[in-house]
C-alpha positions in Angstrom: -29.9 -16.3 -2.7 -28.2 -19.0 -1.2 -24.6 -20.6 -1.8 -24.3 -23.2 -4.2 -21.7 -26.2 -3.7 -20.5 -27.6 -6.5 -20.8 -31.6 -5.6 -17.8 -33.7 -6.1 -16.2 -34.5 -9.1 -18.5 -31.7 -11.1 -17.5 -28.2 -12.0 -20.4 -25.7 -12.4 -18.8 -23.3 -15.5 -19.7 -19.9 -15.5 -19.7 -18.3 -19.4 -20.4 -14.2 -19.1 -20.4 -12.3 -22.2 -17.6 -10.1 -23.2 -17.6 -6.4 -21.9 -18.1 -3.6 -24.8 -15.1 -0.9 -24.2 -18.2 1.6 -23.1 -18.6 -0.7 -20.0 -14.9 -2.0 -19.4 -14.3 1.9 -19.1 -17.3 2.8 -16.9 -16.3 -0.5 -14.5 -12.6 0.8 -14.7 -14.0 4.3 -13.4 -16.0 2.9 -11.0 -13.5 0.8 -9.3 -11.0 3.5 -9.1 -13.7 5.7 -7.4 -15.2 2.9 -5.2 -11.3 2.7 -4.0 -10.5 6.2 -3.3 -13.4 6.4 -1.2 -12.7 3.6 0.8 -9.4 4.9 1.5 -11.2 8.2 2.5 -13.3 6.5 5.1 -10.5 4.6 6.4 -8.7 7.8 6.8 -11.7 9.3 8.5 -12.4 6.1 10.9 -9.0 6.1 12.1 -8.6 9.7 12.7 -11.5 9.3 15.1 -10.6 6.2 16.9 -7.0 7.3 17.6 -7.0 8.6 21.2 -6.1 11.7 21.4 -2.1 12.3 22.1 -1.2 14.2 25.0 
């Protein structure tokens, strides 16, 4: 899928329907998971590209 420009003077609207509370609390979950383990791997990736102290 490619990227679509919006041409000038026209502004593509994009409507999405609402989230049920189910699935606002499953994404809500998700991103604070998806977050924490970024933050773990960053941890991790700069624990081992440090060099080592002498």
């Amino acid at each position: 899928m490619g990227l679509i420009r919006e041409p000038e003077g026209v502004d593509f609207v994009i409507k999405s329907k609402p989230l049920t509370e189910k699935q606002e609390k499953e994404l809500s979950k998700f991103i604070v998971k998806r977050k924490l383990e970024i933050k773990k791997n960053l941890k991790k990736r700069h624990i081992h590209t440090t060099a080592p102290q002498k």
